[in-house]
C-alpha positions in Angstrom: -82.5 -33.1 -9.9 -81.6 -32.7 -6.5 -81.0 -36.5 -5.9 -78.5 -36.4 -8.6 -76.8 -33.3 -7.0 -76.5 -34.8 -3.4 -75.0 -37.8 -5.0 -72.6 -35.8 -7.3 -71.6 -33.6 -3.8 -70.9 -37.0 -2.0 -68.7 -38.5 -4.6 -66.9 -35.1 -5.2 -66.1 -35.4 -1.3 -65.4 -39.1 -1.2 -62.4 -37.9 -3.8 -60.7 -34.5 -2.1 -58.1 -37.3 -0.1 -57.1 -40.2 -1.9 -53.8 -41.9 -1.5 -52.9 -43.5 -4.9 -52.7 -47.2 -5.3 -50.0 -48.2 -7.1 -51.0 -50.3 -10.5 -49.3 -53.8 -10.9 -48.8 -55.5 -14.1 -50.8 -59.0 -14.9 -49.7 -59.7 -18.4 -47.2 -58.1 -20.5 -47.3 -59.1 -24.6 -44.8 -58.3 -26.7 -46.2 -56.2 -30.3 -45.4 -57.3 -33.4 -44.3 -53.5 -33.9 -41.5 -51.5 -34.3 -40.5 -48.7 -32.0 -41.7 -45.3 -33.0 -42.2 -41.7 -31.3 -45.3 -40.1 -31.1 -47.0 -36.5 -29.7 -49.2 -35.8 -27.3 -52.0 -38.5 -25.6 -53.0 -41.8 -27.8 -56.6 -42.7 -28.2 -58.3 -46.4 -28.0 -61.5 -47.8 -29.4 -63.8 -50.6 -28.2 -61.9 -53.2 -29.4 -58.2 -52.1 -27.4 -57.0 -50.7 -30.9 -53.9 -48.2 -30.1 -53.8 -44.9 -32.4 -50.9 -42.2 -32.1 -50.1 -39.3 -33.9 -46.8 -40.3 -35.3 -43.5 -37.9 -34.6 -42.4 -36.6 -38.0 -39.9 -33.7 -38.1 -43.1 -31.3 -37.1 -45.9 -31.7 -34.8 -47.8 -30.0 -37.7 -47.7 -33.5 -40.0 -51.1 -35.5 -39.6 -49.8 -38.8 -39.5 -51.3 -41.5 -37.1 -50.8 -45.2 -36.5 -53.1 -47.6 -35.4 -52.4 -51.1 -34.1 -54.0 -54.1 -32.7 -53.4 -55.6 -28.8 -51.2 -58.1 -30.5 -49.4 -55.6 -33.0 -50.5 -57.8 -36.2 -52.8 -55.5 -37.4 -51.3 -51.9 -38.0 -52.8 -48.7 -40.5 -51.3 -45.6 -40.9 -53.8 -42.9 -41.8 -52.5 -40.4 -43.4 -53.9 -36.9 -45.4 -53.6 -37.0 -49.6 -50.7 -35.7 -50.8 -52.2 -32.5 -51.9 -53.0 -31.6 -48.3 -50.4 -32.9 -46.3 -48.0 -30.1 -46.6 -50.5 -26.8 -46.3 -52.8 -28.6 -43.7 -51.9 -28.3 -40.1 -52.7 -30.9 -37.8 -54.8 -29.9 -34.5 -56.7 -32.8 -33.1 -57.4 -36.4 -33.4 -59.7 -38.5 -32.3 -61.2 -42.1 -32.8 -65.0 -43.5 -32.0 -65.7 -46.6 -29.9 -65.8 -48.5 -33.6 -62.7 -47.6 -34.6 -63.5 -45.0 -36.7 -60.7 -42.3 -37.3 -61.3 -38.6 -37.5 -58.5 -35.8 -37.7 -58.7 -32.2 -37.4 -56.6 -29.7 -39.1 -56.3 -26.0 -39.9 -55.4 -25.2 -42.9 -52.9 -22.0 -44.7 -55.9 -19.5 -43.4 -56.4 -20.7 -40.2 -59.7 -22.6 -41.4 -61.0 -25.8 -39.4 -61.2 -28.9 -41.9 -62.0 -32.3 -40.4 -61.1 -35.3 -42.3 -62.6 -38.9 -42.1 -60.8 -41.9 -42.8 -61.5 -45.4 -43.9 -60.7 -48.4 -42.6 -57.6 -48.7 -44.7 -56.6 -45.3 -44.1 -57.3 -43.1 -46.5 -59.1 -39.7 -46.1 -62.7 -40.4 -47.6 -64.1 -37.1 -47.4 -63.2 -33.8 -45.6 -65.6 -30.4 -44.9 -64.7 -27.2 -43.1 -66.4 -26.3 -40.0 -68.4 -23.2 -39.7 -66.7 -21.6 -37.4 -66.9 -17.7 -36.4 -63.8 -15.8 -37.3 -60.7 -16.0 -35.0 -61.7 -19.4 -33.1 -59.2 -21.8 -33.3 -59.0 -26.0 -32.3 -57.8 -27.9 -29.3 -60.7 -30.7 -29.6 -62.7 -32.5 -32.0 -65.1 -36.1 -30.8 -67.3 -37.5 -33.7 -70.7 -39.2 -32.4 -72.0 -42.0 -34.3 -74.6 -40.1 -36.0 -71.3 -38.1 -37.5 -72.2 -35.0 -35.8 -68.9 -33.0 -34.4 -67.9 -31.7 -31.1 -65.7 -28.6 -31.8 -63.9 -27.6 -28.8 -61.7 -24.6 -29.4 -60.8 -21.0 -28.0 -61.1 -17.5 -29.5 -57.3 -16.6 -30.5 -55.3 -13.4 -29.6 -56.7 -11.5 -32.7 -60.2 -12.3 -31.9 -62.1 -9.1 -30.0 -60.4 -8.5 -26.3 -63.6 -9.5 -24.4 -63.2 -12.6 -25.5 -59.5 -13.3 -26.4 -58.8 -16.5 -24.6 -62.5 -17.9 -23.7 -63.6 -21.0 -24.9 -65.8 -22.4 -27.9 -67.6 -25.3 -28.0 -70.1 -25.9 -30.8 -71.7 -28.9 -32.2 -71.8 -29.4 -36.4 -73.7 -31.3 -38.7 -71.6 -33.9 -40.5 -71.6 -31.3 -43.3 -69.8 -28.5 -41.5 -73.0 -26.6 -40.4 -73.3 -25.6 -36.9 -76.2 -27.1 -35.2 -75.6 -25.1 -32.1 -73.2 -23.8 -29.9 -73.0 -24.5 -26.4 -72.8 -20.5 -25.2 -72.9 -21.3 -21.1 -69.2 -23.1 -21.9 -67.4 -19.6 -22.4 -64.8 -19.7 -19.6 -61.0 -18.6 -20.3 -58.8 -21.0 -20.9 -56.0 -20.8 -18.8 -52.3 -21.0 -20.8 -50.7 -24.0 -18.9 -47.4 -22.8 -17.0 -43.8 -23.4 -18.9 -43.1 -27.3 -18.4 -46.7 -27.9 -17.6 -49.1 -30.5 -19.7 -52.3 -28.6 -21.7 -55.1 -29.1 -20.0 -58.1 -30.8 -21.7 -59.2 -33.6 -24.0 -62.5 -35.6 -25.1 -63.7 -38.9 -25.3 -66.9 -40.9 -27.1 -68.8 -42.8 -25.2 -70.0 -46.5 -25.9 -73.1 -45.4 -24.8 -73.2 -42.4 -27.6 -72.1 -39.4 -25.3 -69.2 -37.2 -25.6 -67.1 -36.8 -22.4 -65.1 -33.3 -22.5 -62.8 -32.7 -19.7 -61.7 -29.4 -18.5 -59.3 -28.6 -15.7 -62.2 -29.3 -13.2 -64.7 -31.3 -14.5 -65.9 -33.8 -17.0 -69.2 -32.3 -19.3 -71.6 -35.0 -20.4 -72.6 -33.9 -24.1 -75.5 -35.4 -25.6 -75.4 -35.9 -29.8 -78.1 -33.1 -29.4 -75.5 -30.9 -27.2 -77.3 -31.4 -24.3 -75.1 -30.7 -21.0 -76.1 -34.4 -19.2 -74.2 -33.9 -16.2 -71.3 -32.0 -15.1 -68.9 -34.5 -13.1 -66.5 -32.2 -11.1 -63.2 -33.9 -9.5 -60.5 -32.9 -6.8 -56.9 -33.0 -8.4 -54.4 -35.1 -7.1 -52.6 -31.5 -6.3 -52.5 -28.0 -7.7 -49.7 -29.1 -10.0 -51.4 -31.7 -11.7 -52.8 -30.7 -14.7 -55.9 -32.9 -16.4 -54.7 -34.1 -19.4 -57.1 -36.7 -20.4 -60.4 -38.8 -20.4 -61.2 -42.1 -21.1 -64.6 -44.3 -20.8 -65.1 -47.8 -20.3 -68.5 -49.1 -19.4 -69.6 -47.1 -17.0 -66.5 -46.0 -15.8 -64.6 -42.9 -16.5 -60.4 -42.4 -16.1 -59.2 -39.0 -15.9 -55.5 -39.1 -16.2 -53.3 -36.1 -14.6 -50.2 -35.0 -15.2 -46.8 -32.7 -14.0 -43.4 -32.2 -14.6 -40.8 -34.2 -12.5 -37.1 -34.6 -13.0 -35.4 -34.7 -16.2 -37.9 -33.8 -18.1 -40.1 -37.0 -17.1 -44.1 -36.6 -16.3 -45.9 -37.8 -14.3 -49.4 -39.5 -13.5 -52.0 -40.1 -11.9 -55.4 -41.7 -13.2 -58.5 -41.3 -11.0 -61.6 -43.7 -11.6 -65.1 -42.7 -11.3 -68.6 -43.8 -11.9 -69.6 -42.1 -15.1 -73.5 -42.0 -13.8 -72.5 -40.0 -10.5 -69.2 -38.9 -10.0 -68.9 -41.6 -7.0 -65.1 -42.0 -6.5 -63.5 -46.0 -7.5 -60.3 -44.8 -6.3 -57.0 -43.1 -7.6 -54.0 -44.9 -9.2 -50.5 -44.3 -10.4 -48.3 -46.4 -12.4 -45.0 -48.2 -11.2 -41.7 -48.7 -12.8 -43.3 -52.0 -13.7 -46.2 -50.7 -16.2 -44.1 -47.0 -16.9 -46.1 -43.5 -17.6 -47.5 -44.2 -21.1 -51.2 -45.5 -20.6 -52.3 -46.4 -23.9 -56.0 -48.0 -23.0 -58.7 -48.1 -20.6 -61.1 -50.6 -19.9 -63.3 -51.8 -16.9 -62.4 -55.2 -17.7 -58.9 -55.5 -17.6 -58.2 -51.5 -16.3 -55.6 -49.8 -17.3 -53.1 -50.6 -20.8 -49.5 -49.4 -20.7 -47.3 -49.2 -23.9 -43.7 -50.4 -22.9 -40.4 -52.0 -23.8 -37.0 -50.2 -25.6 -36.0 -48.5 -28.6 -35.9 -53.1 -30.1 -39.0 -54.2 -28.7 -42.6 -52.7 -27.5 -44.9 -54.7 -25.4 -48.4 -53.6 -24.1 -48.4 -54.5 -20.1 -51.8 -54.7 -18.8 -52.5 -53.3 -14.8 -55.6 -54.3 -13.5 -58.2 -52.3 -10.9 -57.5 -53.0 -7.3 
């Protein structure tokens, strides 16, 4: 134990000055896709398979796209018509397989998570178990189908703990298996212009990766806490936005507000087994801001192109 915390220490100090290496495009491909808008961060499985949550006329609509590297291959997962309009969407995320999971609340402020198929279509839904007046920001399915819930207690919710954060883990049923009670710190309400903080990842390896604004938890399926990976931000206006695993390898990306309503990035690397800093990138007018994949093989996936053509440009590690 305190072998792991020395090493943990030295990578967390390793990271506090970076200077960003700029990421340089190797390959661009043009998708056999047509241009679309989307909301909030995309998600990527094993394979490099892009999912979005589409933009409809309201964030609310649960409607997500999924595309192959080449843009051949495309699904659009949507709820059945007799949910779609009452359902609310929340969260969205996709396993290393490919497998597609959304959650949404629905007219009383219920959790429901739906699983789709491979075509698509919602197979089967259940409600989470929640306590009264929690409400979503996260979901990540493990293998085994059990649920991380990440969430906070909303404004209605008792005053000692309006604002603090859920996290429990469910049976594939909607039962709660347990919640994790130590992770009950408030949730801060991100500044006007500034990114949400947050997001969650699944692991090739069967782990769930949950990032909060200082550190990534590593979640067992039996909601062990593995490790806690803390990081130094780029700067205090960076917000942590998102987590991504490849092999061994995490990518947290951070964001902030720049001119004309553009954000911007930066993506620090680290070694998923002890925190140990691989270094800290940002992209270039070359690759653009929209980081659609991960991987330790060929780093980091940008979607780019115009409102005619979309190509994914790939920006290796260096």
């Amino acid at each position: 134990m305190v072998f792991t915390l020395l090493i943990l220490m030295s990578g967390l100090a390793a990271q506090e000055t970076p200077a960003p290496r700029p990421l340089k495009p190797t390959k661009t491909v043009e998708l056999q896709v047509p241009s679309f808008g989307a909301f909030g961060e995309p998600h990527c499985d094993d394979n490099l398979n892009v999912y979005y949550h589409l933009a409809t006329r309201f964030y609310s609509h649960t409607l997500i796209l999924g595309f192959s590297q080449s843009g051949n291959q495309s699904t659009l997962y949507k709820l059945p018509d007799k949910f779609a309009e009452s359902m609310a969407f929340v969260d969205f995320n996709v396993t290393p397989g490919g497998d597609v999971n959304a959650l949404v609340e629905d007219e009383d402020g219920h959790a429901i998570l739906f699983a789709f198929d491979s075509e698509g279509n919602a197979k089967d839904h259940v409600r989470l178990q929640l306590p009264e007046h929690v409400a979503g920001r996260h979901i990540a399915v493990f293998p085994s189908g059990t649920v991380l819930f990440s969430g906070y207690y909303r404004s209605d919710a008792p005053a000692d703990v309006v604002g603090n954060a859920y996290v429990g883990l469910f049976q594939p049923s909607g039962k709660l298996l347990k919640k994790l009670g130590h992770l009950n710190e408030k949730i801060a309400t991100p500044e006007k212009g500034n990114p949400a903080e947050g997001g969650t990842t699944v692991g090739r390896n069967g782990n769930v990766y949950l990032l909060t604004a200082n550190k990534v938890l590593v979640i067992s399926p039996s909601g062990r806490i593995e490790k806690e990976i803390t990081f130094t931000k780029p700067g205090p206006e960076f917000s942590a936005v998102r987590v991504q695993y490849s092999e061994g390898l995490l990518a947290i990306s951070f964001a902030k507000p720049g001119k004309d309503q553009v954000v911007l990035y930066q993506y620090l690397v680290l070694n998923a087994s002890d925190g140990s800093l691989l270094g800290l990138y940002e992209p270039t007018e070359e690759t653009g801001n929209s980081n659609v994949c991960f991987s330790r093989h060929d780093g980091f996936l940008f979607l780019t192109g115009d409102k005619n053509t979309l190509n994914l440009t790939t920006a290796p590690l260096r």
